[in-house]
N, C-alpha and C positions, 0 to 999 in steps of 0.2 A: 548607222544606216539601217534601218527597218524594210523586213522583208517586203514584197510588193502584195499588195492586199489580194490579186489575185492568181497568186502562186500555189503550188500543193502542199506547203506546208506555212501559215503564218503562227505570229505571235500573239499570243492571245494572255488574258491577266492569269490562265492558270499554267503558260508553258508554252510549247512548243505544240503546233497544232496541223492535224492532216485531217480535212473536213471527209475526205472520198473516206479514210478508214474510220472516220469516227472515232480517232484516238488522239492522244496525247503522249509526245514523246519526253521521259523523264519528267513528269509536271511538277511544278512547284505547288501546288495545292492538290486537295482530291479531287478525284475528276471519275466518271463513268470504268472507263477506259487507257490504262496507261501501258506502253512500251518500254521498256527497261532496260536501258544498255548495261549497267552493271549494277551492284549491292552499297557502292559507297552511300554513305547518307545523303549526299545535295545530289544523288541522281533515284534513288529511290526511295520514297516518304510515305508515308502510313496514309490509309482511308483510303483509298483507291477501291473500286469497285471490281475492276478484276485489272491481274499481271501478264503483261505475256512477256516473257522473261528466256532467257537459255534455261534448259535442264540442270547443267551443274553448278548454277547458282542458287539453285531450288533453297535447300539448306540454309547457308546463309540467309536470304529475302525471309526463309519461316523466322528465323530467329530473330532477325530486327524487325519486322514487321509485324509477328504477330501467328503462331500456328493453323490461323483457321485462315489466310489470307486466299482469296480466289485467284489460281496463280494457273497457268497454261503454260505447260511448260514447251519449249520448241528448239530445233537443231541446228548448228547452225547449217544455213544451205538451203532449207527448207523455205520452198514461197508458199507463203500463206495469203488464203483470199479472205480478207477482214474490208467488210462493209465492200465500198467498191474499188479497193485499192490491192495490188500486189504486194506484199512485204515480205525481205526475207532478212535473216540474222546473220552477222557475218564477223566472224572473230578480228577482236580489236588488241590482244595482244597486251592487254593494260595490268586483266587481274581475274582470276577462274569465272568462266561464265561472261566474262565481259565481253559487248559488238558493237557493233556500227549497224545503225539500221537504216535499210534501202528500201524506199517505196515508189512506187512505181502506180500512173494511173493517168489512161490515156498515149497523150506520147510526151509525158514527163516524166523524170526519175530525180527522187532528193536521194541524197545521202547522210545522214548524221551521224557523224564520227563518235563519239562519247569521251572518254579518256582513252587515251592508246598508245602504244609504244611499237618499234619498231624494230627492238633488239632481243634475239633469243632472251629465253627466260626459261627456265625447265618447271617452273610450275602451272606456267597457262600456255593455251593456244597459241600456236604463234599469231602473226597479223594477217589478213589476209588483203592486198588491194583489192579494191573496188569501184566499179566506175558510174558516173551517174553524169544527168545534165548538172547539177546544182550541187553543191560540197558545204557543209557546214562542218568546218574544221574548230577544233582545239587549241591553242596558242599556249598554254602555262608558259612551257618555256621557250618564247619564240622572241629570242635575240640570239644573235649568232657565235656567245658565248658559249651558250652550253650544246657543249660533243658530248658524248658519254662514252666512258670506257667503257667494255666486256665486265658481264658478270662475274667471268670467271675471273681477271684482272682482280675487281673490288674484295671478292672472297677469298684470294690469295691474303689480299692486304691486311683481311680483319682475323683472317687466320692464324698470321704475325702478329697482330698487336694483343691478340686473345695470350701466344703463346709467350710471351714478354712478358707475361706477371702472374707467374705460378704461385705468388704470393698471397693474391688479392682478386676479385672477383671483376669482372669485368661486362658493362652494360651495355647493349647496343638498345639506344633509343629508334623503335621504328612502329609506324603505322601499324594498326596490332590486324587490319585487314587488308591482305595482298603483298603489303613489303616485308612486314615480317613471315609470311609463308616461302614468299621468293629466297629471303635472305637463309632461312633453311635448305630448300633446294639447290641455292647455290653453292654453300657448302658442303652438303651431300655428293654434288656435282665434281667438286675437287678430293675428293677421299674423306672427308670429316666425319668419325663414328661415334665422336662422345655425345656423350648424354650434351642437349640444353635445358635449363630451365627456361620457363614461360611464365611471365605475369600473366594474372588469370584473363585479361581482354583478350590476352593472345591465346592463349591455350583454348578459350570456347568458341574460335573460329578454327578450328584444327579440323574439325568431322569431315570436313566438306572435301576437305584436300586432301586428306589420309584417305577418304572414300574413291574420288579422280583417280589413287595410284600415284601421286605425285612421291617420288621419291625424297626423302627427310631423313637425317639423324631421328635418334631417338630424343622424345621430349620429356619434361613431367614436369605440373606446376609448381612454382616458387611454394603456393603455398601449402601444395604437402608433403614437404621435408619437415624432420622433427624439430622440436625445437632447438637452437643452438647450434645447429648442423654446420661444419665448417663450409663456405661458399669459395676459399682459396681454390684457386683457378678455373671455376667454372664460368660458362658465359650464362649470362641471361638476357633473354631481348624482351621487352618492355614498350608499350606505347608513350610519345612524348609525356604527356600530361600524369603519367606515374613520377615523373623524376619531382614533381613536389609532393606525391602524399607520402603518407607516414607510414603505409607498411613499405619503404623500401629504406628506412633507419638502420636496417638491419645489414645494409649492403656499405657502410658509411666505410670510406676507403675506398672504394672500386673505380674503379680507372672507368670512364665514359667515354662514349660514341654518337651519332648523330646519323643516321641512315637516310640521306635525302638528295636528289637534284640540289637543292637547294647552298649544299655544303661547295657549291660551285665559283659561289660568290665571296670574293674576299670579304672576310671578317664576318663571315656568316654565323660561322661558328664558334667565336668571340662573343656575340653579341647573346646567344642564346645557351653560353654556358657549358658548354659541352668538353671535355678534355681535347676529343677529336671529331672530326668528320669528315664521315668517307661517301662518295659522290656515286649513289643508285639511284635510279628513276621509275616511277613507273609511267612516266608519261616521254613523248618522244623528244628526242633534240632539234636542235635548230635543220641539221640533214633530213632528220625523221619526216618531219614537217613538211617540209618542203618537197620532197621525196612523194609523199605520200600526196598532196596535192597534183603533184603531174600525171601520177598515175593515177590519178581520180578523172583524168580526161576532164572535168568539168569547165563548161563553160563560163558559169559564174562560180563565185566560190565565196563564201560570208566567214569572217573569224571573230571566235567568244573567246572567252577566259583569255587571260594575262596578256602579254604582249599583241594584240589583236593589232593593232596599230600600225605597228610595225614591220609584224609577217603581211597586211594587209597587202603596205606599202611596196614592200619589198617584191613579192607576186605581179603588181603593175608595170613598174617598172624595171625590172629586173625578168620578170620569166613571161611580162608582158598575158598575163589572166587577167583577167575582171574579178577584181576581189574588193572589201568591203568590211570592216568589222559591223557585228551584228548588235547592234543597240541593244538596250533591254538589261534586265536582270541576270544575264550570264557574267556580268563583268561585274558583280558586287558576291560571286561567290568564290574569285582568286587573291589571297590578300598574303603572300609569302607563305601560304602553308599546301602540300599538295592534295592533301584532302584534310580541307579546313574543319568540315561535319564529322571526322573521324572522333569515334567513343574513345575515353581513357579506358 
């Protein structure tokens, strides 16, 4: 279903579009003017003319986009008057710096969710609701399979299987921005002081969140250990797309991991090779979701990415909203991976 042409936010060939602010939110091309819910790649892309962005994503956004980028940084909470529209940032709970942005102009109010989640997390903000006429919610994982255990649950688990092979070195394959920062945090969170090693994708997202105060074991990259250095019982956590190149030959024996929502689904983790996998998100569950829509009070409410369909459905019928999956180019950037633009 495509949004109504004379709404305060339509679809346009470059994104998501709010004519009163004059911007664009998360664009898929450059554009004058763009809004930033978070640093993942398919929500913030290079060329844009200026960012208005949270403050502690600052970092991150210089580093994939570019040092000289024209970036405004902002709090969240903070209503800002851009063009003729009110917008303010409001923590989405996904990944450092990540929001939901609310605009407001006249007597409308949209809301755009971004990625979010809805379960403690000790390295980001937590979530905050928010209410608006209009909701454009998230779906990745909107079937009512996936619950999510507690952080602290999942880092008990990997804490075990880390310590079950003092022999051999042990990998957790994770998103080398936001799940692998979490995944330190959370074991920090349970007592964890040993050293990790970091493949270097991970290790050059580290400033931002050592900066925040995020509490972390201590780290140091994979690659400056000397040569030959025993790796027996250390952990290293790694982005997926390291587990085929060739500097990680050196790890040949080590027991493997898979850090994902995704490890939810039977034979998930059959299929992509993985020894084990243990079930983190950083996007919400099926409760999350749903949750989060009621208290969005909104009267309509449009769903992107992954199951849009189905949570659409289910909203109507069921909790009795006017919902909608939102047509367009949001549903050609969920295909099984949670941040499918993620850098090796």
């Amino acid at each position: 279903m495509p949004l109504p042409a004379d709404g305060l936010l339509t679809l346009t060939p470059q994104g998501l579009y709010c004519r009163a602010a004059q911007a664009w939110i998360d664009p898929w091309r450059p554009v004058p003017r763009a809004l930033i819910t978070h640093a993942h790649a398919d929500h913030a892309r290079a060329g844009c003319g200026e960012y208005w962005a949270i403050a502690s994503s600052e970092g991150i956004l210089r580093q994939r986009l570019g040092q000289d980028i024209r970036l405004l940084p902002v709090d969240y909470g903070q209503v800002l008057g851009i063009g003729d529209a009110r917008v303010s940032f409001h923590s989405a709970g996904h990944v450092l710096g990540s929001a939901q942005i609310r605009l407001e102009a006249g007597a409308e109010s949209w809301l755009v969710s971004g990625d979010y989640k809805r379960c403690p997390d000790p390295s980001c903000t937590p979530f905050e609701p928010v209410t608006a006429d209009v909701f454009i919610t998230e779906a990745t994982f909107g079937l009512p399979i996936y619950r999510w255990q507690s952080g602290t649950e999942v880092a008990r688990q990997i804490q075990t299987w880390w310590q079950q092979a003092p022999d051999r070195p042990s990998v957790l394959f994770a998103y080398a921005f936001g799940k692998a920062q979490r995944l330190l945090a959370e074991l920090a969170a349970i007592g964890v002081e040993h050293e990790v090693l970091l493949h270097g994708a991970v290790h050059n997202l580290m400033a931002s969140y050592r900066e925040a105060g995020v509490a972390m074991p201590p780290t140091v990259p994979l690659g400056s250990l000397p040569r030959g250095a025993s790796l027996a019982g250390r952990l290293l956590i790694a982005p997926p797309a390291a587990q085929r190149g060739t500097g990680m030959r050196q790890l040949a024996g080590a027991q493997t991991a898979f850090v994902s929502g995704w490890m939810a689904v039977r034979g998930a983790r059959r299929r992509r090779g993985y020894g084990r996998g243990f079930v983190l998100s950083d996007h919400a569950d099926w409760g999350g979701l749903v949750r989060t829509v009621q208290q969005s009070r909104a009267q309509q409410v449009y769903v992107t990415h992954g199951q849009s369909d189905v949570l659409a459905r289910y909203l109507r019928e069921v909790e009795g909203i006017s919902a909608a999956p939102l047509a367009g180019h949001f549903e050609a950037e969920r295909s099984g991976n949670e941040e499918q633009a993620e850098p090796s």
